[in-house]
C-alpha positions as CSV (number, residue, x, y, z in Angstrom):
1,X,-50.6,21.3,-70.9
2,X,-50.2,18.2,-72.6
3,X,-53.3,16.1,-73.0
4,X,-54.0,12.7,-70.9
5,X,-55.7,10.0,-73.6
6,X,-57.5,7.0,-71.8
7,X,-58.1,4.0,-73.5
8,X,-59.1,0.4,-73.0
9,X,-62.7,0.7,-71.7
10,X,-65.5,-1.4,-73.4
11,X,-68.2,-3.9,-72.4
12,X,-68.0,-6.8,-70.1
13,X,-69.7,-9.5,-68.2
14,X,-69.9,-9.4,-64.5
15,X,-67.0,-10.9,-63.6
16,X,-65.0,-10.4,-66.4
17,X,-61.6,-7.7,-66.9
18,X,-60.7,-5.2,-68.4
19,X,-57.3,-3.1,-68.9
20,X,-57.4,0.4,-69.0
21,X,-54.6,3.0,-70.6
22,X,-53.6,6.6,-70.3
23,X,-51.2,8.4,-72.3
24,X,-49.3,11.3,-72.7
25,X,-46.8,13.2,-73.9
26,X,-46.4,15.1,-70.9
27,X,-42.7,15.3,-70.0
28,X,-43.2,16.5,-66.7
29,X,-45.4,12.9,-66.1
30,X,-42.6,11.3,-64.3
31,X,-42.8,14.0,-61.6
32,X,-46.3,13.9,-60.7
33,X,-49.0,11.4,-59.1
34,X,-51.9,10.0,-60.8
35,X,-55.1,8.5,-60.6
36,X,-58.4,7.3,-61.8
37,X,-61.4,8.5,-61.0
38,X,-65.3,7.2,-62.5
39,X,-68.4,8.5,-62.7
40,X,-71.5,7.0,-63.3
41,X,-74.7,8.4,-64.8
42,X,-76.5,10.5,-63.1
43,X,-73.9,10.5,-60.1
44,X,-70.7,12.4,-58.8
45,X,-67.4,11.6,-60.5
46,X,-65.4,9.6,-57.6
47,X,-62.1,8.6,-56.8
48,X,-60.9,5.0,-57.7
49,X,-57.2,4.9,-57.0
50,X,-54.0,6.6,-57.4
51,X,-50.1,6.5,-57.1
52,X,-47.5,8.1,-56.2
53,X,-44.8,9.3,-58.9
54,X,-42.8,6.5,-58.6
55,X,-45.4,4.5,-58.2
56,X,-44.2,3.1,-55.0
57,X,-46.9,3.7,-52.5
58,X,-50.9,3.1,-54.2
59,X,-54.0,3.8,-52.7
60,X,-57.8,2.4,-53.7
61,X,-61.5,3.1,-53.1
62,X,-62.8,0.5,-50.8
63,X,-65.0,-0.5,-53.2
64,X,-62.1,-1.4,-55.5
65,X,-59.7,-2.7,-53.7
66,X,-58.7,-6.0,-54.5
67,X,-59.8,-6.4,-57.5
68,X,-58.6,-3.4,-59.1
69,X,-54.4,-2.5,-59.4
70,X,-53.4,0.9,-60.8
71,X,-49.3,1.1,-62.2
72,X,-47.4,3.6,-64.3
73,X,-44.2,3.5,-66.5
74,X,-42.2,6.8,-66.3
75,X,-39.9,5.6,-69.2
76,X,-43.6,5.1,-71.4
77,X,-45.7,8.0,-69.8
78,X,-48.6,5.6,-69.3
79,X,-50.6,5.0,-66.5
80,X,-52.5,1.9,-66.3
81,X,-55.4,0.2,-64.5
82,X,-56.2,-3.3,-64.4
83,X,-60.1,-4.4,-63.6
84,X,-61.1,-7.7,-62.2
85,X,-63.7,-9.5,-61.0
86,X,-66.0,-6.4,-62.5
87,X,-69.7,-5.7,-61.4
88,X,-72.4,-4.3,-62.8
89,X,-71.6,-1.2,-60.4
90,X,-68.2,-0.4,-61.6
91,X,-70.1,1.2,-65.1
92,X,-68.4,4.7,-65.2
93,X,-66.8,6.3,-68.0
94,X,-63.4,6.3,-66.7
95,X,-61.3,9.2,-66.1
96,X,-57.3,9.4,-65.7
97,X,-55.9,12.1,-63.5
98,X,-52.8,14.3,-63.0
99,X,-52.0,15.6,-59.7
100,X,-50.6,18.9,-58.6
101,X,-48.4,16.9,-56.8
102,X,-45.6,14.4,-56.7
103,X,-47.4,12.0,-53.9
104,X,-51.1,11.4,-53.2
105,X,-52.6,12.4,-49.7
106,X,-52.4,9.6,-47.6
107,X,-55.5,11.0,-46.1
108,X,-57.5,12.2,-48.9
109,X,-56.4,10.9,-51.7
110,X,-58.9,12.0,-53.9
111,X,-57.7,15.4,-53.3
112,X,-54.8,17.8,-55.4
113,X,-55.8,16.6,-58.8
114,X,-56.4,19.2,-61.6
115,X,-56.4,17.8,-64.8
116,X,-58.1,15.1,-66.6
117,X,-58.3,12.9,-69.8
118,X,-61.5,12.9,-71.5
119,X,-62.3,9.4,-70.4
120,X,-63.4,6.0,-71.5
121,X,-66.1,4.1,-71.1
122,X,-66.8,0.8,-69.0
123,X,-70.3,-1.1,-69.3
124,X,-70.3,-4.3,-67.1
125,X,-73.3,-6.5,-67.9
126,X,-75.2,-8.1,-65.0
């Protein structure tokens, strides 16, 4: 299995963005959901949002929504997350996700992933 290769993550102020990456060279991306996950020290990793493979139909944590936006570009096999308004609580090292799957569970979606990037961090400073 190809690998997944996040990028983008950093340091911040609260309040500020930041533009996260994954990439693979996955051929089979196109036919497969994704997501983000985060886990922050000491704690769980979580879910943060995901998409379907055509990207058509996304779904967020409630504690993102709004101010985070996850995409993807079959013809580029990148997935991409977009951070705004940022807090001091969205510090994670940031994971991408491939699903077993071609659409995420509208009721758990969280659920059928199996493999991950190695991740990338985010600090936001309060």
């Amino acid at each position: 299995q190809e690998p997944l290769v996040e990028s983008g993550g950093g340091l911040v102020q609260a309040g500020g963005s930041l533009n996260l990456s994954c990439a693979t060279s996955d051929r089979t991306f196109i036919a497969y959901a994704m997501g983000w996950f985060r886990q922050a020290p000491g704690k769980e990793r979580k879910f943060v949002a995901a998409l379907n493979w055509s990207g058509g139909r996304t779904y967020y944590a409630d504690s993102v929504k709004g101010r985070f936006t996850i995409s993807r570009d079959n013809a580029k096999n990148m997935l991409y997350l977009q951070m705004t308004s940022l807090k001091a609580e969205d510090t994670a090292v940031y994971y991408c996700a491939k699903s077993r799957l071609a659409v995420v569970h509208p009721e758990e979606p969280e659920r059928d992933f199996d493999s991950w990037g190695q991740g990338t961090q985010v600090t936001v400073s309060s």
